[in-house]
C-alpha positions as CSV (number, residue, x, y, z in Angstrom):
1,X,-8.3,85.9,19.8
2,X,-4.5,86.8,19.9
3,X,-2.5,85.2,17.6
4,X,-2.4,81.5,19.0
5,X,-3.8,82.4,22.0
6,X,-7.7,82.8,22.7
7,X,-8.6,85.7,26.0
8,X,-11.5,85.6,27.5
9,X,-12.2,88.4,30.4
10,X,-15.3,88.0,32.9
11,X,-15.9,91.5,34.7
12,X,-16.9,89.8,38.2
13,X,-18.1,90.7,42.0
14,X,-18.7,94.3,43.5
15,X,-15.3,95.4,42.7
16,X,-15.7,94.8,38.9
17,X,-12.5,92.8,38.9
18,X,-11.4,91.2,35.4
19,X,-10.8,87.4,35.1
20,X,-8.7,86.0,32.3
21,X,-8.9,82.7,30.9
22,X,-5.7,82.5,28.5
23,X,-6.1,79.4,26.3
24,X,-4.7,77.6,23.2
25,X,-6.0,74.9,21.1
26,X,-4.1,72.0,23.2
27,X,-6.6,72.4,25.8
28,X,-3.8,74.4,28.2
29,X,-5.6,77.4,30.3
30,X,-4.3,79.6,32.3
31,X,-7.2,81.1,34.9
32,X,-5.8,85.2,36.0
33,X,-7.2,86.1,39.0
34,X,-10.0,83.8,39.9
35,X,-12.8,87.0,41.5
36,X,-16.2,85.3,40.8
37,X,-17.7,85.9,44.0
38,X,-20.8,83.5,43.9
39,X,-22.6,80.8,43.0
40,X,-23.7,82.2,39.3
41,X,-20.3,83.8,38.6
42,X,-18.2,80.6,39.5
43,X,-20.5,78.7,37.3
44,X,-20.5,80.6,34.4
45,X,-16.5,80.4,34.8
46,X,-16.6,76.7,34.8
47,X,-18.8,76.3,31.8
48,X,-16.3,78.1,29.7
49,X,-13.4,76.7,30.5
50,X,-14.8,73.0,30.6
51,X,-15.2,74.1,26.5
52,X,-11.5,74.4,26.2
53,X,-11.0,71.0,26.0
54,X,-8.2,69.6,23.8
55,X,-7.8,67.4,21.4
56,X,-9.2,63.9,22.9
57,X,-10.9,66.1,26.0
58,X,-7.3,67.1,26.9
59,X,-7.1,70.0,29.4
60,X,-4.7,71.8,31.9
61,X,-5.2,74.4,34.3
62,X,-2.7,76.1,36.0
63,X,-4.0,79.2,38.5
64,X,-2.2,82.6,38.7
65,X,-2.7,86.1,40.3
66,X,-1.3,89.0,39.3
67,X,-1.4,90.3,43.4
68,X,-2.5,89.6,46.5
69,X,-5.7,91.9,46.9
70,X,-8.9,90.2,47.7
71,X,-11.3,91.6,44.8
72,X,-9.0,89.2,42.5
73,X,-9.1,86.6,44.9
74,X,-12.6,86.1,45.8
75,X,-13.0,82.6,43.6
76,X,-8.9,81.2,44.5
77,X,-10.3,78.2,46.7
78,X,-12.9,77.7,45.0
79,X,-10.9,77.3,41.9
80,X,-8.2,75.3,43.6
81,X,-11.0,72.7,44.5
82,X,-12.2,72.4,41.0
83,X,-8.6,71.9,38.9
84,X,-6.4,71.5,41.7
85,X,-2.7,73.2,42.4
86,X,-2.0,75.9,44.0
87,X,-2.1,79.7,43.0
88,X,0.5,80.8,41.8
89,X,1.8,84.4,43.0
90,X,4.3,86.2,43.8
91,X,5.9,85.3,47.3
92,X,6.2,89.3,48.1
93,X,2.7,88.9,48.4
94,X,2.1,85.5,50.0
95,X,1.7,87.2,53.5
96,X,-1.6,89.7,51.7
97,X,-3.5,86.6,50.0
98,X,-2.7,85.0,53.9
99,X,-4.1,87.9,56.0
100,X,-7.4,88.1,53.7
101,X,-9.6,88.3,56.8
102,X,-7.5,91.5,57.5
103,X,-8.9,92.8,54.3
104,X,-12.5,92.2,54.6
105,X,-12.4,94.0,58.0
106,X,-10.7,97.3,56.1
107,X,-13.2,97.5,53.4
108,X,-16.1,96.4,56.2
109,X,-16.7,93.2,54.1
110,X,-19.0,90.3,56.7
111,X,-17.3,87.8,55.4
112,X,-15.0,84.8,56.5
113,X,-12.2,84.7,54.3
114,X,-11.4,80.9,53.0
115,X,-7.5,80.0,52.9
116,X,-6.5,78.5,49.9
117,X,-2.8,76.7,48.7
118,X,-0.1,79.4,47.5
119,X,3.0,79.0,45.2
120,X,5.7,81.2,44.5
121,X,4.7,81.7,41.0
122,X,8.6,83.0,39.8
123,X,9.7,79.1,40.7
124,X,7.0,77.5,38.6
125,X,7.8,74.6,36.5
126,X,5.0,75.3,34.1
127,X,3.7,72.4,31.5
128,X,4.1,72.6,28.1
129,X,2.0,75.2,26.3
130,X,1.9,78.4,24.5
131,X,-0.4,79.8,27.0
132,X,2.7,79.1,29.8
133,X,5.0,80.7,27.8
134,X,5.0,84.2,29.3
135,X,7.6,86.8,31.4
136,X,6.9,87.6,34.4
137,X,7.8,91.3,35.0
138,X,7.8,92.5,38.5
139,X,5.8,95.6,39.1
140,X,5.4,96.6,42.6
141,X,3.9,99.3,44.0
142,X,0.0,98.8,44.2
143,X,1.2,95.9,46.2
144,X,4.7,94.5,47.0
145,X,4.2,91.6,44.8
146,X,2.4,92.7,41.8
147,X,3.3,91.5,38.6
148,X,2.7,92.0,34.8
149,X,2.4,88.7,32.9
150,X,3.6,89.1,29.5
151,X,3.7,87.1,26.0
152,X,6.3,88.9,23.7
153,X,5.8,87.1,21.0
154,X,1.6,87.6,21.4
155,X,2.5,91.0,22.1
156,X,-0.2,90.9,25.1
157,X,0.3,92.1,28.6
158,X,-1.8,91.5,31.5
159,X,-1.4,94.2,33.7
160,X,-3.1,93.5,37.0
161,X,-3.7,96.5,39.0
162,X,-0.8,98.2,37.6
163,X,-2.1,100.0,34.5
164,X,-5.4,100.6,33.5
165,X,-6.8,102.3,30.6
166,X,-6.1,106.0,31.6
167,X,-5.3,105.5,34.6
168,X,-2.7,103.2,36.8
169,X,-3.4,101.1,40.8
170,X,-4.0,103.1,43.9
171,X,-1.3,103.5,46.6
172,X,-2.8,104.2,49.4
173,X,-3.7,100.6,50.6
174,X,-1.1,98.7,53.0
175,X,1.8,98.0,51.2
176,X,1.6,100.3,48.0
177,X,4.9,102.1,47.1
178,X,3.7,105.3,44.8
179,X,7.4,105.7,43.4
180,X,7.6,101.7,43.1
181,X,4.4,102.4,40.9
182,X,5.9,105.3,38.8
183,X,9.3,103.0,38.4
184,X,7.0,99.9,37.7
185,X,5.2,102.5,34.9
186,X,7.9,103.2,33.7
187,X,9.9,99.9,32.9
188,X,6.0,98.7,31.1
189,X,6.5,102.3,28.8
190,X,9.7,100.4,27.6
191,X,7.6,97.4,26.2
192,X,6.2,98.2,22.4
193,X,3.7,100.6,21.7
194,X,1.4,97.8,20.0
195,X,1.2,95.6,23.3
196,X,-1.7,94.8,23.9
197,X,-2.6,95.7,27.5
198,X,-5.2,94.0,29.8
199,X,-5.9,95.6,32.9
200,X,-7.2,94.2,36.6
201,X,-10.7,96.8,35.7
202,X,-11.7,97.9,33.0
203,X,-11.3,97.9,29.0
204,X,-8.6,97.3,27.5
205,X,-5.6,99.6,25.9
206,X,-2.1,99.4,24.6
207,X,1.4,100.6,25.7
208,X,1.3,103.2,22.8
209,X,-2.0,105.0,23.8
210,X,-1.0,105.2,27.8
211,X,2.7,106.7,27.1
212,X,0.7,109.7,25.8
């Protein structure tokens, strides 16, 4: 629990990719890169957020990923088919999420990758909700498009690929910028030092313990 907001992360497929489920009591969810990667995964997801329900079995979804890389993508039609919309992400890294196949052939994956609809998530209308009420801060250099979605008020960041605990997103994939990625550092180091950060892998950290 943060504040008025409830964060769930499931560490999911080979990658060990984190999903968020952001939640309030109004039965509003946000779902943060959708990565269960099978059957058991994508039901253990749909169990917990069916619980979210509102008030009177209210409940909204809206679908968001922080970039365009597959590991956090694996579950994005499945999801789509279960509440609907399209994911929302950053159009800098529409064309990544669109060449997915591309991907599975780099990292030797035997799969057929699954389109699925895509939104440009920085010209969302959003519903009504806490959980909707976040900044999106542009921070490129893992990917084009990566982003940072941030409550200020929460004082919770969800930092995708961008910044991990001890450590920060490769650059050696198609498309990463490494001096994008120290800028994109950088302009994160600015938020405060008791932000709560929530990373794309691994445990969580803050701003204050990765400035050291």
């Amino acid at each position: 629990m943060q504040g008025m907001l409830e964060i769930k992360v499931f560490e999911f497929g080979s990658f060990g990719t984190n999903t968020y489920v952001v939640s309030d009591r109004s039965g509003n969810v946000l779902l943060v890169d959708p990565a269960c990667s099978n059957g058991y995964e994508r039901q253990v997801l749909h169990r917990y957020i069916d619980s979210l329900r509102g008030p009177e079995g209210r409940q909204t979804v809206v679908i968001a990923a922080t970039h365009g890389h597959l590991d956090h993508l694996w579950g994005a039609r499945w999801a789509c088919e279960q509440w609907g919309g399209a994911v929302l992400m950053h159009a800098k890294d529409h064309p990544l999420a669109e060449a997915m196949q591309r991907q599975y052939e780099l990292f030797g994956i035997p799969m057929q990758a699954q389109p699925f609809p895509l939104a440009d998530l920085q010209q969302a209308v959003l519903p009504e909700g806490e959980v909707y009420r976040f900044e999106v801060i542009e921070t490129p250099g893992h990917t084009p498009g990566g982003v940072c979605l941030y409550w200020k008020d929460e004082q919770v960041l969800l930092s995708g690929d961008t910044l991990f605990r001890m450590g920060y997103g490769r650059t050696d994939l198609p498309g990463g910028n490494t001096g994008q990625l120290i800028e994109s550092l950088e302009r994160l180091f600015l938020l405060p030092p008791e932000t709560c950060v929530y990373p794309g892998h691994g445990e969580r950290t803050t701003i204050g313990e990765e400035r050291r």
